[in-house]
N, C-alpha and C positions, 0 to 999 in steps of 0.2 A: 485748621481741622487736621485730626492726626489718621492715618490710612496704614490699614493691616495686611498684608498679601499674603495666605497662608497655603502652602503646598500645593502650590499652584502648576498643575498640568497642563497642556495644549498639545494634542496629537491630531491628526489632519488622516482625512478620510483613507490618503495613499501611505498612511502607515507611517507619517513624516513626525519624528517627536520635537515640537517647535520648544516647547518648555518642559524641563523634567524635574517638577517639586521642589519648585522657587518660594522662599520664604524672606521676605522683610518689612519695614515698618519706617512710614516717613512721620514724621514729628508733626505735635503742630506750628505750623510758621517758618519751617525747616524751609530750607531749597537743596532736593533731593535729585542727583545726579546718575541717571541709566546708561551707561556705555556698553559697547561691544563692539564686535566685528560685523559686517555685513551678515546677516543671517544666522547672528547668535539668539535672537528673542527677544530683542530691544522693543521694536515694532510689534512684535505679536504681545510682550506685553504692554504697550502700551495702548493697544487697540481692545484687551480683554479690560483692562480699568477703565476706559471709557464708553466701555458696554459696545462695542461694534463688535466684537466678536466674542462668545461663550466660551468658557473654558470648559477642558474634558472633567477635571476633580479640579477639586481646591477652591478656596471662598477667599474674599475681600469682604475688610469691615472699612467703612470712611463713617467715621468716629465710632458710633455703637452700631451704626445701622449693617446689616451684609446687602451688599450693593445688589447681589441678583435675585433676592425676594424684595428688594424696597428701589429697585431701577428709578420707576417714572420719578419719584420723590426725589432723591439722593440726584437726578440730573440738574435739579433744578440749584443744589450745593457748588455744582463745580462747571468748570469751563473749561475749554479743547479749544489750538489751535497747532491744525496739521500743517505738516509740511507742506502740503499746494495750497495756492490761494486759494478761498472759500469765499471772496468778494464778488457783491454784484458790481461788474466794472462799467456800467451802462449808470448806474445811482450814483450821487453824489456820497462823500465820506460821512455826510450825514444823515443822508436819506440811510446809508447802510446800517449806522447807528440805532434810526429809528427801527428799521428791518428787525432787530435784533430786540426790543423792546416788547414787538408787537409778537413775534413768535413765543418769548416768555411772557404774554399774557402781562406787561406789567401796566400800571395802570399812573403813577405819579413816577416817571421816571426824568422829570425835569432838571432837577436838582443833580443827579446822578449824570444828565449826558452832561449838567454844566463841569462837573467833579473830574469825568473821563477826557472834556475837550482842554481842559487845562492839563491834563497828563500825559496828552497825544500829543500833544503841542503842533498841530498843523497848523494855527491860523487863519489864514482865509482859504486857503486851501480844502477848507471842510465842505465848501460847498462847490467843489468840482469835482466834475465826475471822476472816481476811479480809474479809469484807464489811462489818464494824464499822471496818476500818481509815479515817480520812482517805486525801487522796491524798499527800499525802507522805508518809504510815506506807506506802502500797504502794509506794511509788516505792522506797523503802529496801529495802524486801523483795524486790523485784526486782530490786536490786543484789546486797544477797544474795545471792540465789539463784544469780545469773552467776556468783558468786565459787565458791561449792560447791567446783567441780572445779581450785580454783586456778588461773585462765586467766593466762599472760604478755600478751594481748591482749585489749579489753575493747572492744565498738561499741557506742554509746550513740546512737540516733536519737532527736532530740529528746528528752532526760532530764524535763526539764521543762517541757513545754511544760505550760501550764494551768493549773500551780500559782503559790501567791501568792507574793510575794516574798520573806518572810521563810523560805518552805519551800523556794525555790528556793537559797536563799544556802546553806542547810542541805545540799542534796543538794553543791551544788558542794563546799563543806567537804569532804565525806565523798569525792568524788570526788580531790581534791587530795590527801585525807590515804592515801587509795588509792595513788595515783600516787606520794607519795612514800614511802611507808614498804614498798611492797611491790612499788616498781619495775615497775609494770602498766602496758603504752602503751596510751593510751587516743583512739580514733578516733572522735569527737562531729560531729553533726550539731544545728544550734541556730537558735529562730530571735529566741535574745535577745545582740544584739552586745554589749552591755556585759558580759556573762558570757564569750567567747568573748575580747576583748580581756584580760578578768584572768585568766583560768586557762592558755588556749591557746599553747603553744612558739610553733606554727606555723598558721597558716590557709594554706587554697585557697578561691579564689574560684569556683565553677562558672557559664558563663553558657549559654545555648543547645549546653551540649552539651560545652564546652570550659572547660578551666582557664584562665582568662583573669587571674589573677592568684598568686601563692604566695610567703610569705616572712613573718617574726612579726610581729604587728600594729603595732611600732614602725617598723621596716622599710618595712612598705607606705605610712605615715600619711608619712612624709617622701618618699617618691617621689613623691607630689603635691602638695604645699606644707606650709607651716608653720604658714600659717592662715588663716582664711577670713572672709568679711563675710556676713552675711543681712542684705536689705536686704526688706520685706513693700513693696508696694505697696497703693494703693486698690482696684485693679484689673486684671483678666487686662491689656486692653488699656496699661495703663503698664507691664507687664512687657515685652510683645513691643517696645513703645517702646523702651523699654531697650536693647535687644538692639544695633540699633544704635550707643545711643552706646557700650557697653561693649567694640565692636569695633576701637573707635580708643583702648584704652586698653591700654598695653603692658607693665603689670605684672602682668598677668591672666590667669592662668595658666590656671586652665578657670573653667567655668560652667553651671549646670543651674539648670530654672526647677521647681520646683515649687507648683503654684496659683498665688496670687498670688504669690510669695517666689522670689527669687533665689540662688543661692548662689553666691559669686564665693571662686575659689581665690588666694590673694594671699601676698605675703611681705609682713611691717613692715606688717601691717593698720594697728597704732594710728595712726599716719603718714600711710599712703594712705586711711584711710575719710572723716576729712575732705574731703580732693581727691575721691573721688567723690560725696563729697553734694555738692559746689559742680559737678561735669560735671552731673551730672542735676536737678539747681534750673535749673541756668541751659540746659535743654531742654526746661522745663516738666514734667518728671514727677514728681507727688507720691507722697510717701514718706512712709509711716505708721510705720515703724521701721527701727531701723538698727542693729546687733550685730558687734563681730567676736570670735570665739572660734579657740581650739583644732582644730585638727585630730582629728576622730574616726572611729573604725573604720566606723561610718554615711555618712563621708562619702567612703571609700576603697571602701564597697560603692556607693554613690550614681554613683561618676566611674566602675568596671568596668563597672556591668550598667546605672546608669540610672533605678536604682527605690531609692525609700528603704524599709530590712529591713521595718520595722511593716507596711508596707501590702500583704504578699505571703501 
């Protein structure tokens, strides 16, 4: 199911502008990537598409319908799972299953909890209560549970946040294998880039309020170079040094300081990192290390908003 988000505004009674006339569009079958900064509008968009909160202007279509003249209907299309658990941890993984049946009115939903307990894969575990579960055994269950009513459209606010690695790889699998055997588009909110680069069609970038960036994470990583240099200094004060010489150097495409460490956006780094160890030796600024890599989705959120993902 394909979803339209058209000039979409949110201002808050204290005058707060959460979204300022955001426009995009997720495919159908797509897995469609929201990032930002803490309190760029990540969340508030993703609570106006799931109808918890009205927007001031601007419409959403999911597919032809507009979601806030056709709500009750159009919920019954799609499925949410928030970032806190939403489980009753007192019912078994089953009885929660059934919970979720019974709220969507569905009436032959046998076949379907057989279809979703082969894809949660807990085992016998489906008939113990919730509070015994890890968090990845709930995190499944709440996928689950969205699934119940057969949704074409799936929102996932932070899937994972909190969980360990190996349990995060796990949900994404199960997410992927979603999306492709049962054609689910699925709208993710994330604040781990390396997940968001392997699953996601497509990302948007959100910054203060605005899409400041949209297109698949290969797409965007070459719109700002090919590759990049990290150069650590001694010291704050040998970075700001820097600054200057790295302004008379014309193959340098951007640059952002973070701590003591520089990032210089470059083409044909292997080439040019020598030539800038010899501009900066011979200005006195020492240098405790010096790297050049790849272009990564960390460093296409770093040039949009400014801030590197981890530290939001």
């Amino acid at each position: 199911m394909n979803l339209n988000v058209e000039n979409l505004t949110k201002k808050y009674k204290n005058g707060k502008l959460a979204l300022d006339d955001i426009s995009f569009s997720v495919n159908d079958g797509e897995v469609f990537g929201l990032l930002g900064p803490n309190g760029a509008g990540k969340s508030t968009t993703m609570k106006i598409m799931t109808t918890i909160l009205k927007p001031t202007k601007g419409k959403i279509l999911v597919g032809e319908d507009e979601l806030q003249s056709n709500s009750r209907r159009i919920k019954n299309k799609f499925g949410y799972i928030a970032q806190d658990n939403s489980l009753d941890e007192q019912l078994t993984g089953r009885e929660n299953l059934l919970l979720q049946a019974r709220l969507y009115h569905l009436k032959d939903y046998n076949d379907r909890m057989y279809e979703i307990l082969e894809l949660i894969e807990l085992g016998e575990d489906i008939d113990t209560p919730v509070s015994r579960y890890s968090g990845g055994m709930k995190k499944r269950l709440e996928i689950g549970c969205a699934l119940m009513s057969s949704p074409e459209l799936l929102f996932l606010d932070e899937p994972t946040l909190g969980l360990d690695v190996e349990v995060r790889r796990d949900i994404w699998e199960y997410l992927r294998r979603l999306n492709e055997s049962y054609n689910v588009t699925l709208v993710v909110t994330t604040h781990y880039l390396e997940e968001a680069d392997s699953i996601c069609n497509r990302i948007a970038i959100i910054n203060e309020g605005k899409i400041v960036a949209i297109g698949n994470p290969d797409e965007l990583k070459k719109k700002i170079g090919k590759e990049k240099i990290e150069i650590t200094f001694e010291s704050l004060k040998d970075v700001e040094k820097v600054d200057s010489v790295v302004d008379n150097i014309s193959f340098v495409l951007d640059r952002k300081i973070i701590d003591n460490t520089m990032v210089l956006i470059v083409d044909d780094a292997d080439n040019r990192m020598f030539e800038i160890y010899d501009m900066l030796r011979e200005n006195g600024i020492r240098i405790t290390g010096m790297n050049n890599k790849k272009i990564s989705l960390d460093d296409v959120y770093l040039h949009y908003t400014g801030y590197r993902y981890e530290k939001n």
